[in-house]
GUFIKE-798280 format. One record per residue (C-alpha): residue in three letters; x, y, z. Coordinates in nm, 4 decimals. Layout:
N
("ala"; (X; Y; Z))
...
//
This chain:
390
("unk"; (21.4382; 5.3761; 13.8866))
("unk"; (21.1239; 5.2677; 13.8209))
("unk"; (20.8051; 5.3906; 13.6375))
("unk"; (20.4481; 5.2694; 13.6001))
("unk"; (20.2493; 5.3516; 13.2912))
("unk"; (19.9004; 5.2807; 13.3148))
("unk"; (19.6262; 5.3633; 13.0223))
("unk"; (19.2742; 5.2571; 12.9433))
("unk"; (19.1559; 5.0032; 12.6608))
("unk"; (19.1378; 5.1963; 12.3563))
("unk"; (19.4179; 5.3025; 12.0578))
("unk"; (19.3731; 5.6804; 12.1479))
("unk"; (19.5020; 5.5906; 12.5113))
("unk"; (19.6951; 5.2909; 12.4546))
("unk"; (19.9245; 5.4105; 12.1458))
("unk"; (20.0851; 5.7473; 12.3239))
("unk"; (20.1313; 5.5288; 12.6380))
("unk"; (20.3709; 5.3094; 12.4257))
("unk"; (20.5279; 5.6109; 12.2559))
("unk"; (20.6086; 5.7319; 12.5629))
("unk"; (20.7543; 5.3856; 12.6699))
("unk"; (20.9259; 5.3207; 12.3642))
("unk"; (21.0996; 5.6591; 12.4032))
("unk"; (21.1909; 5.5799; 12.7795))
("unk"; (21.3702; 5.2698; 12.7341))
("unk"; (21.5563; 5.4377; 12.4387))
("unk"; (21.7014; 5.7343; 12.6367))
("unk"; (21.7544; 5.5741; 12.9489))
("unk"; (21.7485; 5.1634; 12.8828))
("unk"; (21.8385; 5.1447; 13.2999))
("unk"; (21.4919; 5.2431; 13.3697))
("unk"; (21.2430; 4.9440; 13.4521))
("unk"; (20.9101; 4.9609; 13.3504))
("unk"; (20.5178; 4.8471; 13.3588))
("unk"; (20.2695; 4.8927; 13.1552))
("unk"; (19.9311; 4.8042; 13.3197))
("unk"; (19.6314; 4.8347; 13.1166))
("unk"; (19.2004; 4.7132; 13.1927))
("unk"; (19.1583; 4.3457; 13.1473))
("unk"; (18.8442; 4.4570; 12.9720))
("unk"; (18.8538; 4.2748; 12.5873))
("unk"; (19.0164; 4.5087; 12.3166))
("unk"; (19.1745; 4.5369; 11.9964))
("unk"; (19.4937; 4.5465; 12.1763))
("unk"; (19.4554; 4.1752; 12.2922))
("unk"; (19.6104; 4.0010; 11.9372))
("unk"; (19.9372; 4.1656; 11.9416))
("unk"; (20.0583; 4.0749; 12.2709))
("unk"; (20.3989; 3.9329; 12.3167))
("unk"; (20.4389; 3.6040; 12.1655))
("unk"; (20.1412; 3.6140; 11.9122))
("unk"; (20.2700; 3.6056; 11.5479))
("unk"; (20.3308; 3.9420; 11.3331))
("unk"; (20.0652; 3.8182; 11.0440))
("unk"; (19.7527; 3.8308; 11.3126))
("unk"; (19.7884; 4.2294; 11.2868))
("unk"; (19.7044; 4.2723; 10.9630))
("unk"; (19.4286; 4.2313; 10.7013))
("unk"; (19.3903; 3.8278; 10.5413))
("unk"; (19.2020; 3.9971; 10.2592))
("unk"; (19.2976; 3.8741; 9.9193))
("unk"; (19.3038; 4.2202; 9.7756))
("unk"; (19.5795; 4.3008; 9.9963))
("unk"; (19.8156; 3.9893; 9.9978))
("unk"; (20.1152; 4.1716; 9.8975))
("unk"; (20.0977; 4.4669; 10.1529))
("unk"; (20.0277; 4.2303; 10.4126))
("unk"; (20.3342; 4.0592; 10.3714))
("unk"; (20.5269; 4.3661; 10.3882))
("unk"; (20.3939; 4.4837; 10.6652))
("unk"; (20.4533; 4.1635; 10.8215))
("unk"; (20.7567; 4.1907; 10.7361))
("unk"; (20.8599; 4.5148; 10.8335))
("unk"; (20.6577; 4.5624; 11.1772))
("unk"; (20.7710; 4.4412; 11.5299))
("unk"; (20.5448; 4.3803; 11.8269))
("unk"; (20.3473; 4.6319; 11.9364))
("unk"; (20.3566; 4.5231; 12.3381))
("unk"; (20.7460; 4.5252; 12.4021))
("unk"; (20.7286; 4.5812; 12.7629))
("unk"; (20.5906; 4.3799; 13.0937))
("unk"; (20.2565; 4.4092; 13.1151))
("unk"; (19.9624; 4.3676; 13.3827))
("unk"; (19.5962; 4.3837; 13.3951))
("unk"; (19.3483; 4.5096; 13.6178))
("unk"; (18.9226; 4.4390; 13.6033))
("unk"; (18.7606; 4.7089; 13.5417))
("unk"; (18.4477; 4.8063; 13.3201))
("unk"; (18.2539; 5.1378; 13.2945))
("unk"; (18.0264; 5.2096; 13.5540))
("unk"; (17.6581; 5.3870; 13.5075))
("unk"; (17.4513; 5.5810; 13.7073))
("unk"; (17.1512; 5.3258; 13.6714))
("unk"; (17.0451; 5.0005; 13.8393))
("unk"; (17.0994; 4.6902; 13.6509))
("unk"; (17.2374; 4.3618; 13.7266))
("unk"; (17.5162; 4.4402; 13.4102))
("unk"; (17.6085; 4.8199; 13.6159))
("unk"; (17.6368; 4.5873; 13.9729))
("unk"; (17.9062; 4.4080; 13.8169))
("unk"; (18.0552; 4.6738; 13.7114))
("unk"; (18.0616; 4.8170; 14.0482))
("unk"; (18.2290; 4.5091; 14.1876))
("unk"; (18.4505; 4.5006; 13.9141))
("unk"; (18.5632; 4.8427; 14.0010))
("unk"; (18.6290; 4.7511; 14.3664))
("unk"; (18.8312; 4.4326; 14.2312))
("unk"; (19.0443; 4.6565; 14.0157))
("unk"; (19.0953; 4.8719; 14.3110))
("unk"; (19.2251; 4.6360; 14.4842))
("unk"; (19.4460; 4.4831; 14.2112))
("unk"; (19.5686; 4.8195; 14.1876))
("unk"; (19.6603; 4.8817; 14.5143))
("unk"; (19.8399; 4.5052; 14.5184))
("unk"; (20.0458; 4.6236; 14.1976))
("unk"; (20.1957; 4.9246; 14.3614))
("unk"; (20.3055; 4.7429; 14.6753))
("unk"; (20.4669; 4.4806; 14.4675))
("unk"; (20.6271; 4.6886; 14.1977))
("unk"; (20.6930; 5.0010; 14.4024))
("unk"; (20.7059; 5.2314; 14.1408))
("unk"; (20.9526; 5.5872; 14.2100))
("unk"; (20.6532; 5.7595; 13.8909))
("unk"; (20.3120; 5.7071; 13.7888))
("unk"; (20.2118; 5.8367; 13.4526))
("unk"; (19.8476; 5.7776; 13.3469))
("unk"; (19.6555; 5.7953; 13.0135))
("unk"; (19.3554; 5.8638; 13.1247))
("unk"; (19.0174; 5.6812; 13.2071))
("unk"; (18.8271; 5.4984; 13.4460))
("unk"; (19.0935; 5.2516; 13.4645))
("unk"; (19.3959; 5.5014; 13.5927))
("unk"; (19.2000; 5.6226; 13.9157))
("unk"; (19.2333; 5.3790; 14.1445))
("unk"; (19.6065; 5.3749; 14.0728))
("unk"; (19.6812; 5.7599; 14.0514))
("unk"; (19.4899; 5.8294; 14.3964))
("unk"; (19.6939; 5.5005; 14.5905))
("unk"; (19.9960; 5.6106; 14.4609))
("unk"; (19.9013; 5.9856; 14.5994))
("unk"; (19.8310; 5.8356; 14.9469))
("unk"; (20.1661; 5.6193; 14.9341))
("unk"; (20.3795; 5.9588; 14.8655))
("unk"; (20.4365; 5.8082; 14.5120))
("unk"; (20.4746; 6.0740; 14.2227))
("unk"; (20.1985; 6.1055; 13.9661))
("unk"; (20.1935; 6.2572; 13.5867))
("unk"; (19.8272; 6.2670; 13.4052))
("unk"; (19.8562; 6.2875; 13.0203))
("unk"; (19.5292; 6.4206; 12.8530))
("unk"; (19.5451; 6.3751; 12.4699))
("unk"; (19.1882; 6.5366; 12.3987))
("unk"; (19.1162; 6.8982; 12.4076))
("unk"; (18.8237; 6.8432; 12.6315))
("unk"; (18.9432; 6.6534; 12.9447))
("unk"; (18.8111; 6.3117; 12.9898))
("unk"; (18.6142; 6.3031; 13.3528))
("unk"; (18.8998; 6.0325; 13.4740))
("unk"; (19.1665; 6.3019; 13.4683))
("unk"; (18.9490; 6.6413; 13.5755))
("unk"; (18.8675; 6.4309; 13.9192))
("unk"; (19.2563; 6.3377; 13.9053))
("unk"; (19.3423; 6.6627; 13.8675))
("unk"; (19.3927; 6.7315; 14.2302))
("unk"; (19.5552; 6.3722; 14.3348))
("unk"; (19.8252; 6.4476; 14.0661))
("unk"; (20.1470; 6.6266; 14.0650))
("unk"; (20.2140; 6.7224; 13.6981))
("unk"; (19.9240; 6.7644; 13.4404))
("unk"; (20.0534; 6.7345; 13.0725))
("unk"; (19.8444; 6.8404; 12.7715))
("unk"; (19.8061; 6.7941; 12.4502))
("unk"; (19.6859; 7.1314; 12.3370))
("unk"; (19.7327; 7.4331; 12.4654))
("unk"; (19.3178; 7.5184; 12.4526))
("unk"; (19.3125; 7.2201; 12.7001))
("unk"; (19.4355; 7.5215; 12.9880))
("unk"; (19.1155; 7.6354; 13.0294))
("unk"; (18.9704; 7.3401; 13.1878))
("unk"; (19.2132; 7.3031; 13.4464))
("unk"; (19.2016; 7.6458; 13.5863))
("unk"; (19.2005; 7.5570; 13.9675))
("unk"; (19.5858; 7.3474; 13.8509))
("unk"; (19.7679; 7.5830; 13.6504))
("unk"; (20.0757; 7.5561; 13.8485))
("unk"; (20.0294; 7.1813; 13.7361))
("unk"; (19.9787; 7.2193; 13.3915))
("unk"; (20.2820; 7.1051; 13.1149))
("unk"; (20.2023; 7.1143; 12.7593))
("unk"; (20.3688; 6.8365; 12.6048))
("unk"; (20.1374; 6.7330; 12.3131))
("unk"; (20.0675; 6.4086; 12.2747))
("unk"; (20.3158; 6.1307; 12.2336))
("unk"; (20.3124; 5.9041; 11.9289))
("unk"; (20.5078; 5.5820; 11.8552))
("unk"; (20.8707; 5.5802; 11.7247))
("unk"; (20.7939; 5.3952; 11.4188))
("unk"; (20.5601; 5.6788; 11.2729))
("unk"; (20.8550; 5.8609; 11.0860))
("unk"; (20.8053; 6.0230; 10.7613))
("unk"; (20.8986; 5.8389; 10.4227))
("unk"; (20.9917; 5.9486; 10.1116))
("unk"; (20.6210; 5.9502; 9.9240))
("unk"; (20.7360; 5.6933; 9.6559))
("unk"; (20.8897; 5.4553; 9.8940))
("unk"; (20.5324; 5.4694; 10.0576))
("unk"; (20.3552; 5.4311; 9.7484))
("unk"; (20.6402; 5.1291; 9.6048))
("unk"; (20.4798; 4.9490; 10.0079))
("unk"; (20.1385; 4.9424; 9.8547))
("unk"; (20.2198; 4.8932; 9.4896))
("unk"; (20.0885; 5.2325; 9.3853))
("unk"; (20.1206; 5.5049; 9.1266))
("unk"; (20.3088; 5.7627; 9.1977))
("unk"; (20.0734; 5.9536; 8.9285))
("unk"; (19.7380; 5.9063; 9.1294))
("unk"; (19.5308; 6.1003; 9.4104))
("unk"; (19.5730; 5.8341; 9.7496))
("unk"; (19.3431; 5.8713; 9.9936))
("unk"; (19.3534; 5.6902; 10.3325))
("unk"; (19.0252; 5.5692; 10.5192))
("unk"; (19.0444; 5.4935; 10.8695))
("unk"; (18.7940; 5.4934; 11.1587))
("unk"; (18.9950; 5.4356; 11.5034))
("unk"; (19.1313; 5.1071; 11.5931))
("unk"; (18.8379; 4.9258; 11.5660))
("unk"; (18.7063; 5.0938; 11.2343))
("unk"; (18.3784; 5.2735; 11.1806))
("unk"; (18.0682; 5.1239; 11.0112))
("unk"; (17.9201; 5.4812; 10.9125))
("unk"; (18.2705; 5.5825; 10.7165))
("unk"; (18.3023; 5.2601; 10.5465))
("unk"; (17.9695; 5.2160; 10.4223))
("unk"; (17.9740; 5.6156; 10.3423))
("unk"; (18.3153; 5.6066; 10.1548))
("unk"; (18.1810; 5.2991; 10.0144))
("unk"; (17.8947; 5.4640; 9.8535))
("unk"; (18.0708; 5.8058; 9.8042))
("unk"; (18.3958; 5.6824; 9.5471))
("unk"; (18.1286; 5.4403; 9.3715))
("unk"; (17.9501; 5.7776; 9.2558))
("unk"; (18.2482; 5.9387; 9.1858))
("unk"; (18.2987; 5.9899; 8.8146))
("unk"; (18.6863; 6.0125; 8.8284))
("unk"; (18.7500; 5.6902; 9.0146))
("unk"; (19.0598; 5.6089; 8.7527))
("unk"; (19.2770; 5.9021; 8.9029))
("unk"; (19.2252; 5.7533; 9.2488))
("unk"; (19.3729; 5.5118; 9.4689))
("unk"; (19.2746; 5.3806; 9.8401))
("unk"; (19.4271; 5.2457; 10.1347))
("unk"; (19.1326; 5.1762; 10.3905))
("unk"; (19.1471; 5.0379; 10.7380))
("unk"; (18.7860; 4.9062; 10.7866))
("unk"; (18.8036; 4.7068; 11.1084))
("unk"; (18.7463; 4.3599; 11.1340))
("unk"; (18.3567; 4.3770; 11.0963))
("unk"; (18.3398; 4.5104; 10.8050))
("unk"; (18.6677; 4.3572; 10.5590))
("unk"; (18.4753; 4.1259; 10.4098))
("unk"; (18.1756; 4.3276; 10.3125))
("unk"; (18.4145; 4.5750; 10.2121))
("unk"; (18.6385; 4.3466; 9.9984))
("unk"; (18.3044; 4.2177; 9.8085))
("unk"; (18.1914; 4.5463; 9.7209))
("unk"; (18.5350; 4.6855; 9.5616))
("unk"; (18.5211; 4.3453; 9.3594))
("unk"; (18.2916; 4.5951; 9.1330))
("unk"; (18.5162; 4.8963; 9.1394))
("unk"; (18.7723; 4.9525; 8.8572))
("unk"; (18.9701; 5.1590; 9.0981))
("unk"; (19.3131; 5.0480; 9.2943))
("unk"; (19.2254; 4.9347; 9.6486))
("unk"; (19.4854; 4.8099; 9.9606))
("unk"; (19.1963; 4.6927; 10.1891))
("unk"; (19.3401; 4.6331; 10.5678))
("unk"; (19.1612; 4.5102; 10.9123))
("unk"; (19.4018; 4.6526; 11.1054))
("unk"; (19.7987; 4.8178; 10.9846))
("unk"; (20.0301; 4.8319; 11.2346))
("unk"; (20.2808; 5.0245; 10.9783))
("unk"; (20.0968; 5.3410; 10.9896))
("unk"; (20.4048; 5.5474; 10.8036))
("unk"; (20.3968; 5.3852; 10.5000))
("unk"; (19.9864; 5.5238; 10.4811))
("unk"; (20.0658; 5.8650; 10.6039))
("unk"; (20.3325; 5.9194; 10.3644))
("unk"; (20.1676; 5.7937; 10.0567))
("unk"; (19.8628; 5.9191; 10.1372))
("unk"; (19.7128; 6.3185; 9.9591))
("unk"; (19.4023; 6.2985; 10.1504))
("unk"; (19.2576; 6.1451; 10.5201))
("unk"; (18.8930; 6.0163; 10.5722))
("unk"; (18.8842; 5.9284; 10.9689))
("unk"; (18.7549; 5.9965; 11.3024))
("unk"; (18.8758; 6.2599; 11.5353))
("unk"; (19.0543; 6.0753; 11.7994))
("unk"; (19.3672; 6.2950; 11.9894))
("unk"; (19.5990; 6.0134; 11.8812))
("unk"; (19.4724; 6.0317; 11.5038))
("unk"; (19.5298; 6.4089; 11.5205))
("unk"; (19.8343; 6.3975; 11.6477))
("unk"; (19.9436; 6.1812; 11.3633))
("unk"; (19.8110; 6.4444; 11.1094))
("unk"; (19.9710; 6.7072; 11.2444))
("unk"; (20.3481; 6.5001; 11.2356))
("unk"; (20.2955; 6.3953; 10.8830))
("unk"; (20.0510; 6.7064; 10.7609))
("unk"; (19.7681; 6.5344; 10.6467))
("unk"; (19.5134; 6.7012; 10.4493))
("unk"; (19.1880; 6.5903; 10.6490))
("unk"; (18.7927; 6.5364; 10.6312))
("unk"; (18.7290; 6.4569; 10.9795))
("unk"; (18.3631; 6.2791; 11.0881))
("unk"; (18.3604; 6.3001; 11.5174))
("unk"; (18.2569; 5.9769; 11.6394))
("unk"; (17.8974; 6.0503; 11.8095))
("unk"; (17.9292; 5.9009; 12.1002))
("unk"; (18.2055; 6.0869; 12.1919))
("unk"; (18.1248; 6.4014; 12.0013))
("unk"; (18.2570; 6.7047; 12.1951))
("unk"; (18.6109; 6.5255; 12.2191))
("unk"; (18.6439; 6.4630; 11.8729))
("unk"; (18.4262; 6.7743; 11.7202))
("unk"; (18.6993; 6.9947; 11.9462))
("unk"; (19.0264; 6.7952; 11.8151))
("unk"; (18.8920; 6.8432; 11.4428))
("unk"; (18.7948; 7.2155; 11.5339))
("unk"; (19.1927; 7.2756; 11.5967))
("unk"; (19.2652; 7.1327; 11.2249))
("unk"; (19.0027; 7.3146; 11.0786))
("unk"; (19.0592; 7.6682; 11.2628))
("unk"; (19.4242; 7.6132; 11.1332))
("unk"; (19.2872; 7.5499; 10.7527))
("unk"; (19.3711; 7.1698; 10.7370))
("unk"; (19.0937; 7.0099; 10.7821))
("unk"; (18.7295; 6.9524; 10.6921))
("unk"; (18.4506; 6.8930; 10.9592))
("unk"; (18.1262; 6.6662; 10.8496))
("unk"; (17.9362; 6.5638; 11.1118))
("unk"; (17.8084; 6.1849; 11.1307))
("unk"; (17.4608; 6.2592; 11.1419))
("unk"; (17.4775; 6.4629; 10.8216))
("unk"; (17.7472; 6.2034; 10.6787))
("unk"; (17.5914; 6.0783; 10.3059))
("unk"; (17.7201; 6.0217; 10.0174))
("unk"; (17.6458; 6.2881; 9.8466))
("unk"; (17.8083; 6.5437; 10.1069))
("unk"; (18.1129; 6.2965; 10.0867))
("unk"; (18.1701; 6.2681; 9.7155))
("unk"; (18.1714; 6.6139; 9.7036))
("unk"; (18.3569; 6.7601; 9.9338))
("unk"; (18.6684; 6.4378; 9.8010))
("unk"; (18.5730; 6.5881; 9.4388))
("unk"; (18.6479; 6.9657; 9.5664))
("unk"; (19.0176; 6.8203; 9.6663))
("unk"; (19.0492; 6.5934; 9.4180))
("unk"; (19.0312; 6.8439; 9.1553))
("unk"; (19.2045; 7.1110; 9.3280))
("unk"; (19.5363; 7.0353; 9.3742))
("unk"; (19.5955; 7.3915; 9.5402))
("unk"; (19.3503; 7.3245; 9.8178))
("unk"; (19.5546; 7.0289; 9.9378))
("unk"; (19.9134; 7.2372; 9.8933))
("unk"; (19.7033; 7.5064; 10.1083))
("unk"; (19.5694; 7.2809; 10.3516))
("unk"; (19.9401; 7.0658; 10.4197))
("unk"; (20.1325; 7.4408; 10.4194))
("unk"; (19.8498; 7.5263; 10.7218))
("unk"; (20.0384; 7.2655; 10.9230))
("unk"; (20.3050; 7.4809; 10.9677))
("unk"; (20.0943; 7.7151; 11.2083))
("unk"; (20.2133; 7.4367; 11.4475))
("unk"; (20.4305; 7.4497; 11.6901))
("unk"; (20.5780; 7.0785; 11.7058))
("unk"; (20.8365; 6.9586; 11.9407))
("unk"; (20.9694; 6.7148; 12.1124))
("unk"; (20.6985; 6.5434; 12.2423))
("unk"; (20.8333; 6.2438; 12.3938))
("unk"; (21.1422; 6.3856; 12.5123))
("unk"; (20.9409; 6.6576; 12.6694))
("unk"; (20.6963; 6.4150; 12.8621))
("unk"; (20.9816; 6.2232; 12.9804))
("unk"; (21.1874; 6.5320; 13.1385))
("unk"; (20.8779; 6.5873; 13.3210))
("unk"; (20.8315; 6.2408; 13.4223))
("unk"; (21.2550; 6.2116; 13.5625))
("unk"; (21.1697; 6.5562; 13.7264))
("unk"; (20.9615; 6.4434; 13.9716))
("unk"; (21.1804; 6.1616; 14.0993))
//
């Protein structure tokens, strides 16, 4: 048997696409399988097969020691065959930039439409984005079976015009129903798959990774994949005002852009600080972590909910009613903490990390409020559906 897996260029789409594959060739190692993703540049691009474990991870001095454990205990991320397809967003305006695009799109297309006649896949499962339609609607017209995995609340606009070229829908959350109305009969909830290696630790074994106390508040900073500017120069500002800084300890994921700023400015603090570009061993920091700074992306949620994560969630802007309705689920369930990014400042920061940080009941609350979830087997679940169709 054989199954394609395609997914667009970011960590939200790319990481449950692997989880998915990484639970595949465990259960059923007989299976073959591709992985095609958008040529477009990503993150994604320096851990391909072949490039050396140290390029994932931070080169910043302050973090020398966690960097070679997590070199030391991380694999590659891309374990799999993998193509690539052009493809780049397209916008409803006329410019020489959105003209490209278009041909792009046509090139992709076509590359798509070359890759299922040469791989012959018996399943099609999709990630979502512009990237997967082109692929989902061929392999409709060829007779081929199709899954599309939504990992947002909100539908992307890739899988709502999918919707009716596909033969099983699976969602993330179960609110995600009532924009696929005209497809119930479709509809799966699966939640959203996340990568075998995310297991839970025992909280000192996390802590002993980073060279922490096990007597200290840890809170994790992260932004997506690529980091966010507006959270690292917030935090930044935020823990430098806060009074307590001894009884607090960091791990933040700032992106590549913004390490060495970042690693300057600490210099200053007298406060504990594991400053990463990137961390491919993601369990270690959600198992020694008491608190979460971070975006709203499904993926990121997802995560939360598997390791209960105490959360102050900022939506990225740009892609504000995805992320403002993830973080809406944590914080209708009681474990989370909405600020928005235009109203992010240091001031709202500091205190709403002081309000936790000195009220250790709060964050008991807020990780027992995780149990309103129903988890399951996520992967397993997605991959039942997947074998169904065949």
């Amino acid at each position: 048997m054989k199954i394609l897996v395609i997914a667009g260029s970011s960590g939200g789409h790319i990481f449950p696409a692997l989880g998915f594959l990484d639970a595949l060739k465990h259960r059923h190692d007989n299976i073959d399988t591709l992985l095609v993703l958008s040529s477009q540049q990503g993150f994604w691009h320096e851990y391909l097969p072949g490039k050396n474990i140290k390029n994932q991870v931070s080169n910043c001095r302050s973090t020398e020691d966690a960097v070679a454990k997590d070199a030391a205990s991380s694999k590659k991320i891309f374990d799999c065959k993998v193509n690539y397809i052009s493809i780049s967003p397209v916008r409803l305006s006329f410019s020489f930039k959105n003209f490209i695009a278009i041909l792009k799109l046509f090139k992709g297309a076509l590359e798509s439409l070359i890759i299922l006649l040469t791989y012959r896949p018996d399943v099609v499962v999709a990630f979502g984005t512009l990237v997967c339609i082109p692929m989902v609607v061929f392999a409709h017209a060829f007779g081929i079976k199709t899954v599309i995995h939504e990992q947002n609340v909100i539908p992307g606009k890739a899988n709502r015009f999918l919707a009716k070229f596909t033969d099983k829908i699976a969602i993330s959350f179960d609110e995600t129903k009532d924009y696929f109305k005209d497809y119930e009969s479709k509809i799966i909830l699966t939640g959203n798959p996340i990568r075998k290696e995310l297991e839970r630790i025992d909280k000192n074994k996390a802590l002993d990774f980073f060279g922490f106390s096990k007597d200290k508040f840890t809170i994790l900073i992260m932004g997506g994949s690529q980091g966010s500017h507006s959270i690292n120069l917030g935090f930044l500002k935020a823990i430098a005002a806060i009074s307590d800084k001894f009884k607090i300890q960091i791990i933040h994921l700032a992106g590549a852009l913004d390490c060495g700023l970042l690693e300057q400015s600490y210099r200053d603090l007298n406060t504990d600080i594991k400053l990463f570009r990137f961390l491919d061993s993601m369990q270690y920091a959600y198992s020694a972590s008491d608190l979460v700074v971070s975006r709203g992306g499904a993926s990121t949620i997802t995560e939360f909910i598997f390791f209960k994560l105490p959360a102050i969630i900022i939506p990225y802007p740009f892609a504000y009613k995805h992320q403002a309705a993830n973080a809406k689920v944590l914080e209708k369930a009681g474990s989370a903490i909405i600020i928005k990014d235009n109203e992010l400042d240091a001031d709202i920061l500091k205190e709403s990390i002081e309000e936790l940080l000195n009220n250790p009941d709060r964050i008991k609350t807020m990780r027992a409020c995780y149990d309103s979830f129903l988890w399951f087997n996520i992967n397993d679940l997605l991959i039942d559906e997947a074998l169904s169709l065949n």
